[in-house]
N, C-alpha and C positions, 0 to 999 in steps of 0.2 A: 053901618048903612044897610038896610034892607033890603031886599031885592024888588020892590015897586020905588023905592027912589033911585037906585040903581037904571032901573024901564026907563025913568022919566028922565033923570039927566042924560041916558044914553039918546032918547027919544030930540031932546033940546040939543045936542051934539053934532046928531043928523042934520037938524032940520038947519041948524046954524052955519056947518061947515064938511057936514056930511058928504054930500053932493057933492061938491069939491075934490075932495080926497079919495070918493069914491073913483070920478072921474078920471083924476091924475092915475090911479093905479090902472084901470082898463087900459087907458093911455099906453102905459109904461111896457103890458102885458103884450099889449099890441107890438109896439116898437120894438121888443124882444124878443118874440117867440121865434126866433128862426137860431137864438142864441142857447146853447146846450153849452149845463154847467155839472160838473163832478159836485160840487158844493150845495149844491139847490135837489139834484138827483132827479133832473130833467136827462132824460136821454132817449129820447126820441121825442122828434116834434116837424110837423108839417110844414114848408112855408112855400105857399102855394101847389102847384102839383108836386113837389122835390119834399121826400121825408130825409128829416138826419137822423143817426143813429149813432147818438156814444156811446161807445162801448168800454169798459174800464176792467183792466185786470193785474192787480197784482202781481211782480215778477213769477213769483210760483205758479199763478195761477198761470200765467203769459206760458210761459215754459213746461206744464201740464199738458197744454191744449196744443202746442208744436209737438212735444214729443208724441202724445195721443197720436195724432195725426199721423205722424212718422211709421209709431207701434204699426196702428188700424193700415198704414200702405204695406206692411211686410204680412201683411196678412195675420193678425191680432185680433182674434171677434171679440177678446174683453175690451181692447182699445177702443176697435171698431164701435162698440156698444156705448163707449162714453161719450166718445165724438161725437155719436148720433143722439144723445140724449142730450148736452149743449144746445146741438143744431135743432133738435125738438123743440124747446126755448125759447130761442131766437123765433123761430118760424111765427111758435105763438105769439109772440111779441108784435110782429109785422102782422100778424092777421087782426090782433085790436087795434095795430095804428090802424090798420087798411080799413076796420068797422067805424073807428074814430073819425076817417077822411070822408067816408060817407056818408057817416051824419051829419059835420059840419058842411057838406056841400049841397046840401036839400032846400 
């Protein structure tokens, strides 16, 4: 099949049951978005003024990031320094939801 009868049956697809399916998905995205999956690799998402934030870490990493912590309190600047590169991360993270929450409320 070539790609102009490819155009046209996609084209006939639309027009037939397009709409439809397109609709049920907005639907679907709507009814969901306040729902954060490890599986999809949604982890943050607004719903209403309240943002969620999954966050997912591997035992190691889990245990990394306490012990870091622990280091960087007994006074660790190489800890200290990892800790705050994480939290660097994170922030930026929260600064595109927070660009994200203002473009959708315009």
């Amino acid at each position: 099949m070539d790609v102009p009868d490819l155009d046209a049956k996609w084209g006939d697809f639309m027009a037939s049951n397009g709409g439809e399916i397109e609709q049920d998905i907005i639907r679907s995205f709507q009814e969901n978005r306040h729902l954060l999956s490890i599986d999809d690799g949604t982890h943050a998402s607004w719903y209403g003024n309240q943002l969620g934030v999954l966050l997912v870490f591997q035992r190691p990493e889990a245990e990394a990031m306490v012990g870091g912590w622990h280091d960087a309190n007994g006074n660790d600047l190489i800890a200290l320094s990892r800790v705050l590169g994480w939290v660097t991360g994170f922030v930026e993270m929260l600064e595109q939801c927070l660009m994200l929450y203002d473009s959708t409320e315009e």
